[in-house]
C-alpha positions as CSV (number, residue, x, y, z in Angstrom):
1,X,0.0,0.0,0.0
2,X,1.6,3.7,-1.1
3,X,1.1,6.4,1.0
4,X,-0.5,9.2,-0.3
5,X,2.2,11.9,-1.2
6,X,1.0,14.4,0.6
7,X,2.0,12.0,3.7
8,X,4.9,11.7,2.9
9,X,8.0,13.0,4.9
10,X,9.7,15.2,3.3
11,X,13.4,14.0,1.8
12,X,16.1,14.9,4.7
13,X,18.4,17.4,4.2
14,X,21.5,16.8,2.8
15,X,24.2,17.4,5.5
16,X,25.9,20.8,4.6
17,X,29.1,18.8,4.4
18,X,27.6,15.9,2.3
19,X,29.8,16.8,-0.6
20,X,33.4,16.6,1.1
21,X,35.1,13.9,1.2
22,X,34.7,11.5,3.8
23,X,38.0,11.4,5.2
24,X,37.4,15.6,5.2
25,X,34.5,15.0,7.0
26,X,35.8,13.1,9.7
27,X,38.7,15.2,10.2
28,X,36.3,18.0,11.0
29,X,34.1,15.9,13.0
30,X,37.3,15.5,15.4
31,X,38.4,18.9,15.1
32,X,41.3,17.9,13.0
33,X,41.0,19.8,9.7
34,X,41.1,23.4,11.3
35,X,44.7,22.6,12.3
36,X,48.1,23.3,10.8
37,X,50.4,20.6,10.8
38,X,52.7,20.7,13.7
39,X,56.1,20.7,11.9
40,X,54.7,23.9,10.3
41,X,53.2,25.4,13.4
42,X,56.4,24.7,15.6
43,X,58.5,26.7,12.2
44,X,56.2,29.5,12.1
45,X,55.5,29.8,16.1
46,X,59.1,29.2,17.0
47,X,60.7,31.6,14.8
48,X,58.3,34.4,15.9
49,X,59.4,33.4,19.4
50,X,63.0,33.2,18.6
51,X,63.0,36.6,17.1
52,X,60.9,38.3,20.0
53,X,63.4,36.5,22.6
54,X,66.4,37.4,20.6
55,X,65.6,41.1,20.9
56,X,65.1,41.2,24.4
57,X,68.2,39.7,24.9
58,X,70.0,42.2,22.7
59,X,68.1,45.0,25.1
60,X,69.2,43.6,27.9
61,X,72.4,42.9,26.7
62,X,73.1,46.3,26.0
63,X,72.0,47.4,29.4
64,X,73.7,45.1,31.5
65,X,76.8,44.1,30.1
66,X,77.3,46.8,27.4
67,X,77.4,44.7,24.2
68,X,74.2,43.6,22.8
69,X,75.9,40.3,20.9
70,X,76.9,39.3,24.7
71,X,74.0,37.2,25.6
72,X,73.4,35.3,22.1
73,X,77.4,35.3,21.8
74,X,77.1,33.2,25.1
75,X,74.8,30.7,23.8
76,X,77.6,29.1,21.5
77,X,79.3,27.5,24.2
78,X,77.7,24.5,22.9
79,X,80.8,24.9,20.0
80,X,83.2,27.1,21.8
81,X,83.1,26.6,25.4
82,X,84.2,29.3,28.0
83,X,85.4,31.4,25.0
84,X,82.3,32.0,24.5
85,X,81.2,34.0,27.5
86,X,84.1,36.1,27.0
87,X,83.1,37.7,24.0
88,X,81.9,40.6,23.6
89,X,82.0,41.9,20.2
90,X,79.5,40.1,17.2
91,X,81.1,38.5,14.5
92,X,79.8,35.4,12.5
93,X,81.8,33.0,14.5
94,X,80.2,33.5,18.1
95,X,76.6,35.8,17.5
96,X,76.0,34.2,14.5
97,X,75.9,30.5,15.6
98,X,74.6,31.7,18.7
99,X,71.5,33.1,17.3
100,X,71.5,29.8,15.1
101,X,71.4,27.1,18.1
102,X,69.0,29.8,20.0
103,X,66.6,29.7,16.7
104,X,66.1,25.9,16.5
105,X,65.9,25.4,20.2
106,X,62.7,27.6,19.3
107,X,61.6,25.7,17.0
108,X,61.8,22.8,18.9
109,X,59.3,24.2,21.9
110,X,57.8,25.8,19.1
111,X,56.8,22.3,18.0
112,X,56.1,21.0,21.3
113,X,53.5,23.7,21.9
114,X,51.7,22.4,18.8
115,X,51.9,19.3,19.4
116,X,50.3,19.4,23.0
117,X,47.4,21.7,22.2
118,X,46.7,20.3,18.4
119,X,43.8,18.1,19.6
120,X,42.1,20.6,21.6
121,X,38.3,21.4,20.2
122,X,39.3,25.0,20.9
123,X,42.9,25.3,20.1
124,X,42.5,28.2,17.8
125,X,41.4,30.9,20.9
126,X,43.9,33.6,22.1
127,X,43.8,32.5,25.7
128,X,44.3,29.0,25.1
129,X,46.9,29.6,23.1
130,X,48.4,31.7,25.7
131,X,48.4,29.9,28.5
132,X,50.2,26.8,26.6
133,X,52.5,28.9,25.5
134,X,53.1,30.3,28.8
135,X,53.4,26.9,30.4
136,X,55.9,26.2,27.4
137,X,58.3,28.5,28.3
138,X,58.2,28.0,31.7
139,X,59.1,24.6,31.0
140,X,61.8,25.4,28.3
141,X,63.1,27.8,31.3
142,X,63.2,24.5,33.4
143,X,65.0,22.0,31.4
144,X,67.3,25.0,30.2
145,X,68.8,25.4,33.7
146,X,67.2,22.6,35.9
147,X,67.4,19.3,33.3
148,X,71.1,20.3,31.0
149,X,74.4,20.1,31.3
150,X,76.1,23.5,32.0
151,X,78.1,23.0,28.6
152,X,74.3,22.9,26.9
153,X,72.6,25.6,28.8
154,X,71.7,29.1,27.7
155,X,74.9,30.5,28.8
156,X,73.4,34.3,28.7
157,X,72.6,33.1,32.6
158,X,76.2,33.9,33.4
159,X,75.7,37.6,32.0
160,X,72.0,38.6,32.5
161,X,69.9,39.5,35.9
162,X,67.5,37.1,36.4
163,X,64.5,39.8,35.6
164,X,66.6,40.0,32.6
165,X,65.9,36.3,32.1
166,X,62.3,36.3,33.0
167,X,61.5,39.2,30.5
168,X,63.4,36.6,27.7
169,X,61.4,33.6,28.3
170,X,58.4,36.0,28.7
171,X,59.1,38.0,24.9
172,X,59.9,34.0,24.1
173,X,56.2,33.2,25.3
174,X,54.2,36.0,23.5
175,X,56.2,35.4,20.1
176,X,54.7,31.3,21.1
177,X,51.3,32.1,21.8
178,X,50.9,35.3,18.9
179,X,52.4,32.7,15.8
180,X,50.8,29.6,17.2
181,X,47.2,31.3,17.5
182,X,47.1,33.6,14.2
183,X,47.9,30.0,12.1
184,X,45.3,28.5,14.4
185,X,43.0,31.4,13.3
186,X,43.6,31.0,9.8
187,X,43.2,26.9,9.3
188,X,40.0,27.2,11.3
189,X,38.8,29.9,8.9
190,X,40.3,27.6,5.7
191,X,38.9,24.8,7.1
192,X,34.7,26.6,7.1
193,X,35.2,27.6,4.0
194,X,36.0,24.1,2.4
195,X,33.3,22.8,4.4
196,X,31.0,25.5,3.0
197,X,28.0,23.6,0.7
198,X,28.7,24.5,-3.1
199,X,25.3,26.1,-3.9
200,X,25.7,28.0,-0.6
201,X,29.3,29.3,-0.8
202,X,28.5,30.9,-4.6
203,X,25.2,32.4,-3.6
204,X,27.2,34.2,-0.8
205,X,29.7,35.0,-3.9
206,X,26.7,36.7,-5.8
């Protein structure tokens, strides 16, 4: 027995993401899609940090001990050893390699930020990106003095106040949160308008 049309349910509505694919579709579902991929995220995040950190340790390089090279000449006691933190002047051989090792150690947190926040459902706000980058620095301040061999630390320690060091790790923080969340901001907003129905996304065009 047929049922009379106008008994009939009406057809469902296609799902507004029926026409991605469905990997896509469960990608969004678990708030994967709207992400950038960490190695990216840690590069973008990290260099922003390493810059930020960089010049505050120029500023307070030139305050404290004069030169601004001294504290990011210091870090290339990885290579040089105590030579290192008696050099004052820059010059390709200390500030260059200095800023170098400081720049992928950046990276590296960098990364570790994105990796720890990427499954979050609301990774891409300001605050949450903040306070993981905040709690990413204060651990990179840990292991820098707490978990590594003198030879590997810092070495700008030996030269700098430890205000001095707290404002670093804090320009090292903002630099974190300020790269990590803008790329956030940005795949989110990639990531709607792929998931945007055809028909809908060039009516909005018109």
């Amino acid at each position: 027995m047929t049922t009379p049309a106008i008994c009939r349910p009406p057809p469902a509505a296609s799902s507004p993401r029926s026409d991605l694919p469905s990997t896509h579709r469960l990608a969004c579902r678990h708030g994967i899609a709207d992400r950038p991929h960490v190695a990216w995220e840690g590069l973008v995040a990290g260099s922003l940090a390493s810059v930020l950190s960089a010049l505050a340790l120029a500023w307070a390089g030139s305050r404290q001990t004069r030169s601004a090279a001294t504290p990011l000449n210091a870090v290339s006691q990885w290579r040089w050893g105590d030579r290192a933190l008696r050099e004052h002047r820059a010059s390709g051989r200390y500030t260059a390699l200095g800023y170098a090792i400081h720049h992928g150690a950046s990276v590296f947190w960098g990364c570790v930020h994105a990796a720890a926040l990427r499954s979050h459902p609301q990774a891409h706000r300001l605050h949450l990106a903040t306070a993981g980058a905040a709690a990413t620095s204060v651990l990179a301040c840990f292991v820098d003095f707490r978990c590594t061999p003198e030879r590997f630390t810092p070495g700008f320690q030996h030269h700098l106040s430890r205000n001095a060091l707290a404002g670093t790790y804090a320009a090292f923080g903002v630099g974190l949160a300020l790269g990590a969340w803008a790329l956030r901001v940005r795949a989110r907003r990639d990531a709607e308008a792929e998931a945007e129905p055809t028909g809908a996304g060039a009516a909005a065009r018109r």
